[in-house]
C-alpha positions as CSV (number, residue, x, y, z in Angstrom):
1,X,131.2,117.3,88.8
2,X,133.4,115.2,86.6
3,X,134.8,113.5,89.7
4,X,131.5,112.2,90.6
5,X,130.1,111.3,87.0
6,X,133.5,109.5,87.2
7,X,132.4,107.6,90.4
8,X,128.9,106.8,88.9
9,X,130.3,105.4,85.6
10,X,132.4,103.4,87.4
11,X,129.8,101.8,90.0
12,X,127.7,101.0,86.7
13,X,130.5,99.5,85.2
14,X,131.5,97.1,88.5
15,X,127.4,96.6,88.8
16,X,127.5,95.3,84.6
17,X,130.7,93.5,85.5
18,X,129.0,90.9,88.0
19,X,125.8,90.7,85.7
20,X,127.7,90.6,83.0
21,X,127.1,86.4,82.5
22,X,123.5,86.7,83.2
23,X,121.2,86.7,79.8
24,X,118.4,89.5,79.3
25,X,115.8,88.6,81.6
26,X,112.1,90.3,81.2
27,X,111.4,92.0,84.1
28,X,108.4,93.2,85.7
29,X,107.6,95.8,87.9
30,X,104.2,96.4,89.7
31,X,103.8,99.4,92.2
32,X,99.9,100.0,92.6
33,X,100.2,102.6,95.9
34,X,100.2,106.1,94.7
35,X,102.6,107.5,97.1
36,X,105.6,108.9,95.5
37,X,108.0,108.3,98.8
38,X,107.5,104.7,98.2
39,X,108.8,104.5,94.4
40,X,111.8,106.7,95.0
41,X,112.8,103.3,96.8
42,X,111.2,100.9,93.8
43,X,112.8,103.1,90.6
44,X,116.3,102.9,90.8
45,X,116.0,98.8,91.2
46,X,114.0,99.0,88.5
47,X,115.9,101.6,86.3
48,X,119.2,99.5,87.7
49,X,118.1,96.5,85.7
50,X,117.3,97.9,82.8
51,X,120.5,99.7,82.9
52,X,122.5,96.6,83.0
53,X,121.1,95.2,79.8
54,X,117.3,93.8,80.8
55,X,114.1,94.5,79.4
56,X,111.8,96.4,82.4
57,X,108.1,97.0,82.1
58,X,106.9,99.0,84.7
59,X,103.4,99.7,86.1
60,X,103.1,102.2,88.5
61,X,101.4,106.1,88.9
62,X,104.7,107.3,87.8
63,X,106.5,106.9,84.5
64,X,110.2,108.0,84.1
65,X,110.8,111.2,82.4
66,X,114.4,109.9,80.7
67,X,113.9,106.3,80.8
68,X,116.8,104.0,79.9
69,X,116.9,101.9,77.0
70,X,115.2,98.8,77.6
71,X,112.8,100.2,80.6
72,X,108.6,100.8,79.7
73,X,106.2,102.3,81.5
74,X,102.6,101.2,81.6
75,X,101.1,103.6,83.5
76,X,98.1,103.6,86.1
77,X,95.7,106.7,86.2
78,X,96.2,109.4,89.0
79,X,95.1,109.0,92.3
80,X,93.2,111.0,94.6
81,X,95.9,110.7,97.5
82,X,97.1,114.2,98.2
83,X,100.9,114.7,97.9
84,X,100.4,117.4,100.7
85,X,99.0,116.8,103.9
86,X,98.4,120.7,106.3
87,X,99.8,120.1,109.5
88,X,96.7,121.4,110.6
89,X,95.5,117.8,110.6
90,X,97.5,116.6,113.8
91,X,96.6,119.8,115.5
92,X,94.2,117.8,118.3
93,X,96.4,115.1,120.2
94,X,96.2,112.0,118.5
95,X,93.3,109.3,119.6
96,X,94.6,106.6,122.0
97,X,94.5,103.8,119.3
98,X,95.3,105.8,116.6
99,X,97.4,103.1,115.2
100,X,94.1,101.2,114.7
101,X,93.1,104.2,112.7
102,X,96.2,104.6,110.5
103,X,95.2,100.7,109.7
104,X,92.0,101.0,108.5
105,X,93.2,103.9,106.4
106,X,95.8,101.7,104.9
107,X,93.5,98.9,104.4
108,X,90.9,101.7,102.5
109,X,93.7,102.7,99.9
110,X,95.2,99.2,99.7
111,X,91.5,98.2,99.0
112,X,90.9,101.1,96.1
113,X,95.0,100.9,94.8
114,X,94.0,97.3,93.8
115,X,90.7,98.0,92.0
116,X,91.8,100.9,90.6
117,X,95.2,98.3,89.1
118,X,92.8,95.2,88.2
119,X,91.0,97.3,86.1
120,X,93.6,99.3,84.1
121,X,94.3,99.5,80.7
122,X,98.1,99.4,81.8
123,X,97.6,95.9,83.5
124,X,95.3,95.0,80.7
125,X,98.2,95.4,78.1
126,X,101.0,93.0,80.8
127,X,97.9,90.1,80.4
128,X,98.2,90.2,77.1
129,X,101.8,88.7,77.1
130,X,101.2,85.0,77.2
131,X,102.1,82.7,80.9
132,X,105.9,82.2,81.5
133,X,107.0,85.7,79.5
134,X,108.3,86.8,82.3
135,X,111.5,85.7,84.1
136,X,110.4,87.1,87.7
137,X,108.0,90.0,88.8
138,X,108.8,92.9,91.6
139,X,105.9,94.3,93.7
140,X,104.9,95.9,96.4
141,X,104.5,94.5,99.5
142,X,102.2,97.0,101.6
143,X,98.5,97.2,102.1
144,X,97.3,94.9,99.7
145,X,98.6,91.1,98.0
146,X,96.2,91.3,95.4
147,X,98.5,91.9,92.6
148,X,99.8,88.0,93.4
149,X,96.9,87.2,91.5
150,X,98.5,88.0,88.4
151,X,101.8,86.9,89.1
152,X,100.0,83.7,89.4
153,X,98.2,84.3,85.9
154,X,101.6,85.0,84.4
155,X,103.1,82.1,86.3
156,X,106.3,84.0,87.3
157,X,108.2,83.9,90.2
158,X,107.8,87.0,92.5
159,X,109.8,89.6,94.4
160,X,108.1,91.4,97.6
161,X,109.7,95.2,98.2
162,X,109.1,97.3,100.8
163,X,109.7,100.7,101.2
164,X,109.8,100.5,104.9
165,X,110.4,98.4,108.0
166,X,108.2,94.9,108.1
167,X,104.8,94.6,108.7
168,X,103.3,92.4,110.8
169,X,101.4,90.5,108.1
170,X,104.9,90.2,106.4
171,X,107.1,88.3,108.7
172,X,104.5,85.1,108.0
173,X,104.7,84.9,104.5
174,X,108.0,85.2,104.4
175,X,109.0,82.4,107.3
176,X,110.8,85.2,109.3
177,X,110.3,84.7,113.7
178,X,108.0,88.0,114.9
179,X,109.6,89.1,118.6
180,X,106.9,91.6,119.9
181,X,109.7,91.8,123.5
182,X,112.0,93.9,121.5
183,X,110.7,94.3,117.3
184,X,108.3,97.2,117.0
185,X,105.3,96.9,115.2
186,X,105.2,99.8,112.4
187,X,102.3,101.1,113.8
188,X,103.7,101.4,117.5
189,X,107.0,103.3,116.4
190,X,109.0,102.3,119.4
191,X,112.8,101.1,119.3
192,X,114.1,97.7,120.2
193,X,114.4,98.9,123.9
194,X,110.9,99.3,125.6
195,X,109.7,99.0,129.0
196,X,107.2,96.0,130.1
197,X,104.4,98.9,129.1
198,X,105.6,99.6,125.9
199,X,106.6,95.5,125.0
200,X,102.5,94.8,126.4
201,X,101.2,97.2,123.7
202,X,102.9,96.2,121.1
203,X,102.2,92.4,121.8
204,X,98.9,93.7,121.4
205,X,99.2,96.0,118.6
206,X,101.3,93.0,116.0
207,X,98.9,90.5,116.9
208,X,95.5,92.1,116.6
209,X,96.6,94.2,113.4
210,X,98.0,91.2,111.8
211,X,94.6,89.5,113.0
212,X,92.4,91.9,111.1
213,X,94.7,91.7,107.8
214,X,94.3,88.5,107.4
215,X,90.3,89.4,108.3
216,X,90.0,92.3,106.0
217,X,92.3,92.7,103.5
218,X,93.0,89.2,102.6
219,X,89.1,89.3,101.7
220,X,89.1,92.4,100.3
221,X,91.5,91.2,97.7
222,X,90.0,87.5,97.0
223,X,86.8,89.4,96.3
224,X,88.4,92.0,93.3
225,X,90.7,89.0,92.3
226,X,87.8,86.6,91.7
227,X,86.0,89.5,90.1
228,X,88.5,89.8,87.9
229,X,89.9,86.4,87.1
230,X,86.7,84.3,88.1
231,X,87.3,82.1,91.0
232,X,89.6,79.8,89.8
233,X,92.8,81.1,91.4
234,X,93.6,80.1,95.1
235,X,93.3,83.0,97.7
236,X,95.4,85.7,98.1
237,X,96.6,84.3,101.8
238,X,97.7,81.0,100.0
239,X,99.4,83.2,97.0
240,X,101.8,85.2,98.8
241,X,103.3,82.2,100.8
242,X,105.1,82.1,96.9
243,X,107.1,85.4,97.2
244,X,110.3,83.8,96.7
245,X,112.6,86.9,98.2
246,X,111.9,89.9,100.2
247,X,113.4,93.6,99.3
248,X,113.5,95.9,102.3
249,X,114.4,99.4,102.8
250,X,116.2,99.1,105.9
251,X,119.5,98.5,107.3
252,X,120.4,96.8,110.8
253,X,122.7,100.3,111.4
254,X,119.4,102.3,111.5
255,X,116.9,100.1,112.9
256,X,118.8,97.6,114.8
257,X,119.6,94.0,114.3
258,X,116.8,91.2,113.6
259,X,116.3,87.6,113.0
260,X,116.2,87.5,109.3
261,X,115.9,84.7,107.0
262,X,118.2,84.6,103.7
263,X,114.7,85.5,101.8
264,X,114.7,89.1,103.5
265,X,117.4,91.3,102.1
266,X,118.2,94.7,103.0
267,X,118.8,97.1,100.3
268,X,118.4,100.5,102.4
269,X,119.9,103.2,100.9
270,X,119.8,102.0,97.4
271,X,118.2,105.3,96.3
272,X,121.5,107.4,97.8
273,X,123.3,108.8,94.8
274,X,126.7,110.7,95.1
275,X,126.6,114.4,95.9
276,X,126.5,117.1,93.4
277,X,128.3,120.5,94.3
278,X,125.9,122.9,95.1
279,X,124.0,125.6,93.6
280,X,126.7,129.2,93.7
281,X,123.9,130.9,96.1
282,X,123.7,127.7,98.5
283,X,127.3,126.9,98.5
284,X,128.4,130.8,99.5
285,X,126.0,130.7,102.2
286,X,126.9,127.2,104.1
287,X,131.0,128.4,102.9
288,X,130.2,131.4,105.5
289,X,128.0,130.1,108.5
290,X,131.0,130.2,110.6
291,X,128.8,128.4,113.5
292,X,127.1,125.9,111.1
293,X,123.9,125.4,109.6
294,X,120.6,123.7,110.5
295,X,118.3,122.4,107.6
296,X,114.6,121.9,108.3
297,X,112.5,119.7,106.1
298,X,109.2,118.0,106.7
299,X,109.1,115.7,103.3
300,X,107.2,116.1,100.0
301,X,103.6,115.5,102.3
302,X,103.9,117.5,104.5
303,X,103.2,121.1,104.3
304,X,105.2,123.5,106.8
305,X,103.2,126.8,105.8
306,X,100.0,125.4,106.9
307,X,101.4,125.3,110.6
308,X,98.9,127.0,112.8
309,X,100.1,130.4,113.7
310,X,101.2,129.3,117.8
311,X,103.1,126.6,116.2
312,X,105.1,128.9,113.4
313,X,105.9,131.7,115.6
314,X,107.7,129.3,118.3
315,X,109.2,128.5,115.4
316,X,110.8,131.3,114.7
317,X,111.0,132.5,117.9
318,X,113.1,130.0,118.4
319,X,115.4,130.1,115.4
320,X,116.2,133.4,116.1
321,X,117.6,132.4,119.4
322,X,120.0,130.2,117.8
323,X,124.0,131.4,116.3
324,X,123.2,128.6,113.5
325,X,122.0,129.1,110.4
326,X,119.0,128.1,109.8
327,X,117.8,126.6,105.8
328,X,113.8,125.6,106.0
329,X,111.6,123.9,103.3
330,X,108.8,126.7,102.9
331,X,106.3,126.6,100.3
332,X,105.4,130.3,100.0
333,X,108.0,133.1,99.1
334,X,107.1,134.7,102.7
335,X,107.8,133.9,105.9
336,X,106.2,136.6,108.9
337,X,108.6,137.6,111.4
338,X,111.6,136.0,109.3
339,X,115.0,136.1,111.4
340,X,118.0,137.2,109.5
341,X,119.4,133.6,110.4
342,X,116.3,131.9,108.9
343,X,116.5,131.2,105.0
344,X,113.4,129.7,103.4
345,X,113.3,128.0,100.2
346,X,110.7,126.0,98.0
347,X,113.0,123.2,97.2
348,X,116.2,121.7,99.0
349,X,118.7,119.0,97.3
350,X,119.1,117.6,100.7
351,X,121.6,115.0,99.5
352,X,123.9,117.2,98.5
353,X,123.4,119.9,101.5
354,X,124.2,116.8,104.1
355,X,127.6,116.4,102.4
356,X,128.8,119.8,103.6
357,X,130.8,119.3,106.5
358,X,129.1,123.0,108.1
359,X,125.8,121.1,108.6
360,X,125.4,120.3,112.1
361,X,121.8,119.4,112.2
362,X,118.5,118.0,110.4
363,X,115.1,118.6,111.8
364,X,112.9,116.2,109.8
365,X,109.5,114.5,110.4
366,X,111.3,111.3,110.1
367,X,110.8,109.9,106.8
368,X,112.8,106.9,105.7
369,X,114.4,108.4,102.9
370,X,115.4,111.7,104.4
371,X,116.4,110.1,107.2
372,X,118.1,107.8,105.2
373,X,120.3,110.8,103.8
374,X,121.3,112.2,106.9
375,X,122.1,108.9,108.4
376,X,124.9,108.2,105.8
377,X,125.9,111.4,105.7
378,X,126.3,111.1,109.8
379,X,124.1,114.3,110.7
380,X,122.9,114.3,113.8
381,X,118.3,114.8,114.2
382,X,115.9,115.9,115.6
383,X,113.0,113.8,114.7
384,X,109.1,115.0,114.8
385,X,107.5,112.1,113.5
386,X,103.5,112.9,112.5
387,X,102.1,109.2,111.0
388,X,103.4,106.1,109.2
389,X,106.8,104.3,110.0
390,X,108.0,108.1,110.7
391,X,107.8,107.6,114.9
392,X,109.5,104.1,114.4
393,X,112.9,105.8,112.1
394,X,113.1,108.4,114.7
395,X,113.0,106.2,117.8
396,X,115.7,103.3,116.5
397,X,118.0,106.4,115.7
398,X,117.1,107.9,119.4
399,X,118.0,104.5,121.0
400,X,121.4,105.1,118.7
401,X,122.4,108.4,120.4
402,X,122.4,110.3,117.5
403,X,119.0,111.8,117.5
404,X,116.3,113.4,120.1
405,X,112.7,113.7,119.5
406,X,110.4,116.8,119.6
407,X,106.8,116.3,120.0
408,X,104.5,118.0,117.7
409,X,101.5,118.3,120.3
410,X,104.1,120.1,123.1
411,X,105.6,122.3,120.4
412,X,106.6,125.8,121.9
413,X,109.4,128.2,121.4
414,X,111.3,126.6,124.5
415,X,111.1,123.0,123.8
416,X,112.0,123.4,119.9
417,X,115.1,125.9,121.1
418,X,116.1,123.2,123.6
419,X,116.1,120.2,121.8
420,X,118.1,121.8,118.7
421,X,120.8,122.7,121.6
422,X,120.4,119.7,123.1
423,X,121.1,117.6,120.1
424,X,124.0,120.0,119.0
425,X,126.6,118.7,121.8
426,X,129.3,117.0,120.1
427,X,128.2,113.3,120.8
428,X,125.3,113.6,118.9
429,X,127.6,113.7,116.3
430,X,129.9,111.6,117.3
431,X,127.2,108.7,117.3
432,X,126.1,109.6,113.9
433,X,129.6,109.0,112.4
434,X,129.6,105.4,114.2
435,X,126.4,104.8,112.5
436,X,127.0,106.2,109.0
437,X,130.1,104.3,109.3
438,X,127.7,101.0,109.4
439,X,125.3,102.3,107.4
440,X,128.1,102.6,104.5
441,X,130.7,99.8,104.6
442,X,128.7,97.2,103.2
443,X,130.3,94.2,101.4
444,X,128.5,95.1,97.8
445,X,126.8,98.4,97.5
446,X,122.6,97.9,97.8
447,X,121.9,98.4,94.1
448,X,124.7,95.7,93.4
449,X,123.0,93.5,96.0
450,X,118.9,94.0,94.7
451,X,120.0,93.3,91.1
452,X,121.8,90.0,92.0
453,X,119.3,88.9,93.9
454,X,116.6,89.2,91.2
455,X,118.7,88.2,88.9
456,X,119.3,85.2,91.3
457,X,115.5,84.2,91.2
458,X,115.3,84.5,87.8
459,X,117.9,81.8,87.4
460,X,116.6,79.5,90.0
461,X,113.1,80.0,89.0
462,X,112.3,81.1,92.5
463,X,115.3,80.7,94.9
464,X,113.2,77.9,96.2
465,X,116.4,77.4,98.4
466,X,116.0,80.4,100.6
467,X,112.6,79.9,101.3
468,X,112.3,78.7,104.8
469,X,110.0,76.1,106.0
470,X,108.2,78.2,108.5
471,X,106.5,79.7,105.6
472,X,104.1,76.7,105.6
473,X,102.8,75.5,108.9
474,X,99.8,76.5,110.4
475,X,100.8,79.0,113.4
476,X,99.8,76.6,115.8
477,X,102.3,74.3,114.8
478,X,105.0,77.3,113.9
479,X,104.6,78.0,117.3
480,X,105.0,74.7,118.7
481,X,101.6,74.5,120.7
482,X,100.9,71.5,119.4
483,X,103.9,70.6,122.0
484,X,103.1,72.6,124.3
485,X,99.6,71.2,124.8
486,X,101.0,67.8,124.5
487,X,103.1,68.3,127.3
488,X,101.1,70.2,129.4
489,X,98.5,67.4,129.2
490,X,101.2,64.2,130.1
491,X,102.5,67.2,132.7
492,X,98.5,67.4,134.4
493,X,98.0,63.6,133.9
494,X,101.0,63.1,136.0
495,X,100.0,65.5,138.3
496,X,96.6,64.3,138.3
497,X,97.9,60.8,139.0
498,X,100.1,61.6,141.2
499,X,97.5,63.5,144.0
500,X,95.6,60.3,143.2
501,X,98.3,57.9,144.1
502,X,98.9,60.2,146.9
503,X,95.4,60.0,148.0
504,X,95.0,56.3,147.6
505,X,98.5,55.9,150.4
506,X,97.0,57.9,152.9
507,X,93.1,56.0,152.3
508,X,95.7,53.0,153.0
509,X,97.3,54.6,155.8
510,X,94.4,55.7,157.6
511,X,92.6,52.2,157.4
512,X,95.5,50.5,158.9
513,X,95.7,52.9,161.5
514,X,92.1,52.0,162.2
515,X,92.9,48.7,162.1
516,X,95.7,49.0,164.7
517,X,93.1,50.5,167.2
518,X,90.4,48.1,167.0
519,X,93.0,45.1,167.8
């Protein structure tokens, strides 16, 4: 315990060190979607900078229980977005364009986030503070800009963050080159190695979701910004070509390597804090499990009692096939059927569980942050991703070797019993070492890294360095077919002339051969 307060002291310390020339800055925060996975990555940049000595103000659906000194909350009223989802909801097989579906769904709350922000007391308190009071402003980049509207108002320069991989609508905005042959859309959730089917659908997929973005939500939010500000402010598509930087929950070691601008930095991890010994109970059991232990977590969302009854026997029919033992995330005290091997709980520190060297496997639904955990910790998955970015975290770390994927819609006793033995052979975890080992040597650690950087644009008043110069043209010209259809015209011209030319020597030909014949 005192070793790793030690180590935490010490990294605030190194962090305060390298800030340590930079002035207070006033720093705001604005995190409109109501989905708690998403600030776990946005709170400790935020809590970070006020820790170092800046004044934070923070408005999002969840205020700090022990803020620092120097960090406020303004807080936005509850939401009606369930925290838990029954996994009786993916029980039918998915529809074929699903990913349509998860869009229009995002676009809804995106749509409903920002009215429900525009018209807070919370936001009505920031506009009070007077243009330029601000050094720079973080927000969420997700499923709506409209929140640019009053980073204009306030005339500050802003900071995009995402709590998972790029969107298609992102890579615009922020000059960065979209390669549909090997970059995944979100919504597609396939690694950077797909077949011509796979590459076909998600050529399809970026460009006709980033299509009805700009269609849809862009509108959506000029309409609530001009009913809130009048329609004096440009729109929203011309606002976030602004964002100065980009903060992004990912890390090339997990999702593989991309084209990225110096306005894009990745900051995955930044949530991972030190582990903490373990409760007496928890640490006597994993001391003993001789053959190792298996943990079994489906996120905060997702509810693993309200699996149908098929589905939760083959469960633990097949748990109590296996030698491991098994810890699951259970909401309810009881568990029919219950192997001695199985061990249910309510709650499990999962950071501080993948840090104990008997834990030989996670089986997660694939959320970045768990995932996240059990990649730099180098424990080995098994990945049964439901919605969201979940099939997309599981797939890069398939394509890695150090993970295998269970589908929920074939789940029976004999598939879940194989793929746990499968993904128990010793290369599995080999793999995951080589990856943790990239996922944790990193030139400054990724809190250091976010707090420079905004600290960065602060100073510059934008970075307007970074900012490439893609972010400007029109996509016809980004794309060069403005070229392209210049030289394909001189290229059919000079084809065009030549069959002419052509046609004009043998007219020639022919009449002298005439000619010839009548002499």
């Amino acid at each position: 315990m005192i070793a790793n307060e030690s180590y935490k002291w010490l990294s605030l310390l190194l962090v305060i060190s390298l800030t340590g020339t930079v002035s207070s800055l006033k720093i705001l925060g604005m995190f409109a979607h109501p989905a708690i996975s998403h600030f776990k990555f946005f709170h400790p940049i935020m809590r970070g900078l006020a820790e170092v000595g800046h004044s934070v103000d923070v408005v999002s659906p969840f205020p700090d229980k022990a803020p620092p000194t120097g960090y406020t909350d303004y807080k936005l009223p509850s939401s009606n977005l369930s925290d838990m989802i029954p996994m009786t909801e993916f029980e039918r097989p998915l529809p074929f364009l699903f990913h349509y579906a998860e869009f229009y769904m995002l676009y809804a709350a995106g749509k409903d986030a920002c009215n429900t922000t525009l018209h807070s007391q919370a936001l009505a308190k920031i506009l009070k503070h007077p243009p330029g009071y601000y050094d720079v402003i973080l927000m969420e980049h997700f499923n709506t800009d409209c929140l640019m509207s009053v980073a204009h108002v306030l005339q500050a320069p802003v900071i995009g963050m995402s709590s998972c991989a790029l969107m298609p609508w992102h890579y615009e905005r922020m000059g960065a080159p979209l390669i549909p042959s090997y970059i995944s859309a979100l919504f597609m959730g396939k690694s950077q190695q797909m077949s011509f089917a796979g590459r076909l659908g998600n050529w399809i997929t970026v460009h006709s979701i980033n299509f009805l973005y700009k269609m849809f939500s862009y509108s959506a939010a000029d309409a609530l910004v001009r009913q809130k500000f009048g329609p004096g402010l440009p729109s929203t598509r011309e606002m976030v070509r602004n964002t100065s930087l980009m903060l992004l929950n990912q890390h090339f070691s997990l999702s593989g390597p991309k084209p990225l601008p110096p306005n894009i930095i990745e900051v995955g991890g930044v949530h991972l804090q030190p582990a903490k010994p373990l409760p007496a109970e928890l640490q006597q059991l994993l001391d003993k499990a001789t053959k190792g232990v298996i943990l079994i977590s489906w996120g905060s969302q997702l509810r693993a009692s309200s699996l149908s009854e098929a589905k939760r026997n083959a469960m633990v029919r097949a748990i109590a096939r296996l030698e491991q033992q098994v810890i699951w995330k259970w909401e309810n005290e009881t568990l029919p059927n219950k192997p001695s091997n199985l061990h249910i709980m309510k709650w499990l520190p999962q950071r501080d569980l993948f840090a104990h060297p008997n834990v030989k496997l996670f089986l997660s639904h694939g959320g970045l942050m768990g995932t996240s955990e059990a990649v730099s910790s180098g424990v080995p998955m098994v990945g049964m991703p439901m919605y969201g970015d979940q099939s997309l975290n599981i797939e890069s770390l398939v394509q890695r070797g150090m993970a295998l994927r269970l589908d929920f819609h074939k789940l029976s006793e004999q598939t879940i019993y194989e793929t746990i033995t499968r993904a128990l052979d010793p290369s599995f975890k080999v793999n995951a070492l080589a990856v943790a080992s990239a996922y944790n040597n990193r030139v400054q650690q990724p809190l250091e890294t976010a707090i420079w950087w905004v600290e960065h644009v602060a100073e510059t008043k934008g970075a307007p360095l970074v900012q490439p110069s893609a972010v400007h043209p029109s996509r016809f010209v980004y794309y060069s077919l403005d070229v392209y259809l210049l030289v394909i015209s001189v290229l059919l011209l000079l084809f065009i002339g030549c069959l002419g030319l052509r046609r004009i020597c043998r007219n020639g030909k022919r009449q002298a051969v005439t000619k010839l014949k009548r002499k």
